[in-house]
N, C-alpha and C positions, 0 to 999 in steps of 0.2 A: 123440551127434549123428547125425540120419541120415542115411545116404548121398544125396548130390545126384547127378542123372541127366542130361544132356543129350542127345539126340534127334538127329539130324540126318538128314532125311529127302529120301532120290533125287529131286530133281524135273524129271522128263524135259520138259516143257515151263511156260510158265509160267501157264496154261491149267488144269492142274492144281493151282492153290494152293488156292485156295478149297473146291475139293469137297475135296482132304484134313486141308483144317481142319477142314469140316463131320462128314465119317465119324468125323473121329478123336476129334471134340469127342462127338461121339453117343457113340462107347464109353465116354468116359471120365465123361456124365453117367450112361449106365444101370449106370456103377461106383458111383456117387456120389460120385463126386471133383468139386470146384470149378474150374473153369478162367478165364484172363484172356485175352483175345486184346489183344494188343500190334499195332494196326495205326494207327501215325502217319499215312497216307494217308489224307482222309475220305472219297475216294471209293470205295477197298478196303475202309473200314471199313464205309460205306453197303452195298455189294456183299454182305461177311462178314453183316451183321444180315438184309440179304433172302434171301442164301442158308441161313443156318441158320434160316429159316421155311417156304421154300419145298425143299428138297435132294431130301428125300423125301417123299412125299404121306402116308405111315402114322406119319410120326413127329413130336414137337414137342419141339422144345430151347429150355425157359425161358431169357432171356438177356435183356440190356440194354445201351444203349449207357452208356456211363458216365453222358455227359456229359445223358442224359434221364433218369435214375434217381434217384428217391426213397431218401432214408435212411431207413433203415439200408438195404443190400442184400440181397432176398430171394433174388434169380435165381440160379441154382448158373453160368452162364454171362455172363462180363463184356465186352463189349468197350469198348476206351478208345484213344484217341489221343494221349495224353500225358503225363507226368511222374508223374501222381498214381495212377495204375493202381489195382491191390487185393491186395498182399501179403497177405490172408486165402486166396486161393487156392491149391491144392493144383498146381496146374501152370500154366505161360506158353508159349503161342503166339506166336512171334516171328513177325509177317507184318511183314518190311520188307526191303529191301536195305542199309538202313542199320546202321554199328557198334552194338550193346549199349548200350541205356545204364544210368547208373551203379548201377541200384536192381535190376539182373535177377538178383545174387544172394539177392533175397528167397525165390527159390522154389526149393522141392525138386525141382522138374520142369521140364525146356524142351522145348519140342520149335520145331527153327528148320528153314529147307530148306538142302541145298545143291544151287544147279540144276545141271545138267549139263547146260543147254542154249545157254550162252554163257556167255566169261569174265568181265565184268565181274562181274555177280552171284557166278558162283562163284569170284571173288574176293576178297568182301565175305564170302561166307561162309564162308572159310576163315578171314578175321581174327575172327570170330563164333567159330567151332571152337576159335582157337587160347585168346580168354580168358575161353571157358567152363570149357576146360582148365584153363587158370591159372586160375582160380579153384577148380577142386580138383573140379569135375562128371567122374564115369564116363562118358564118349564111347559113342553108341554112333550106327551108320550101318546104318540103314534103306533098303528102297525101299519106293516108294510103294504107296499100294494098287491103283491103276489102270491 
């Protein structure tokens, strides 16, 4: 079985979530890896789909919201706001403040924030941390790229 990875990336304000979802999503499509972005808020989620069209002016990251998306799924980049996400994908972007929910260990890859810009949130992501953990993910604590 392969090693599962969680992520947990410095977020010095929260102002920075977006652009490092969009950078980190870019690398990991001109890897050709699959990504889900996990964002339950529709209006982060609305946010997430116009910034990964507009982030950089020389690049395009194929992507769909779920909930507009034709079967089968072409787009190497998903995002969804609820329950049914795409366990086909190769990594999950946790955008929320809220706990894990029950289906995040489908994926061999996370990457979640933990801010360091006020405690509530880095509250909530330290309960994120602890049952990634428990669930048997290699931890690992990143800063951001900006």
């Amino acid at each position: 079985m392969p090693e599962k990875v969680a992520e947990y990336i410095a977020l010095p304000s929260p102002e920075r979530r977006v652009p490092e979802v969009c950078e980190r999503t870019q690398r990991l499509y001109e890897e050709g890896r699959t990504v889900a972005i996990y964002a339950p808020d529709a209006s982060l989620a609305a946010e997430l789909d116009t910034a990964l069209w507009t982030f950089q002016q020389q690049s395009f990251i194929p992507h769909v919201r779920l909930e507009e998306a034709d079967e089968p799924l072409l787009e190497p980049v998903v995002i969804f706001s609820d329950e049914r996400g795409d366990p086909a994908a190769g990594v999950l972007f946790i955008v929320t403040d809220e706990p894990l929910p029950p289906w995040f260990t489908h994926f061999g890859h996370i990457y979640d924030f933990a801010p360091t810009y006020a405690e509530e949130p880095r509250q909530a992501a330290r309960e994120r941390f602890a049952a990634c953990k428990e669930a048997g993910y290699r931890m690992r604590f990143i800063k951001a790229d900006g």
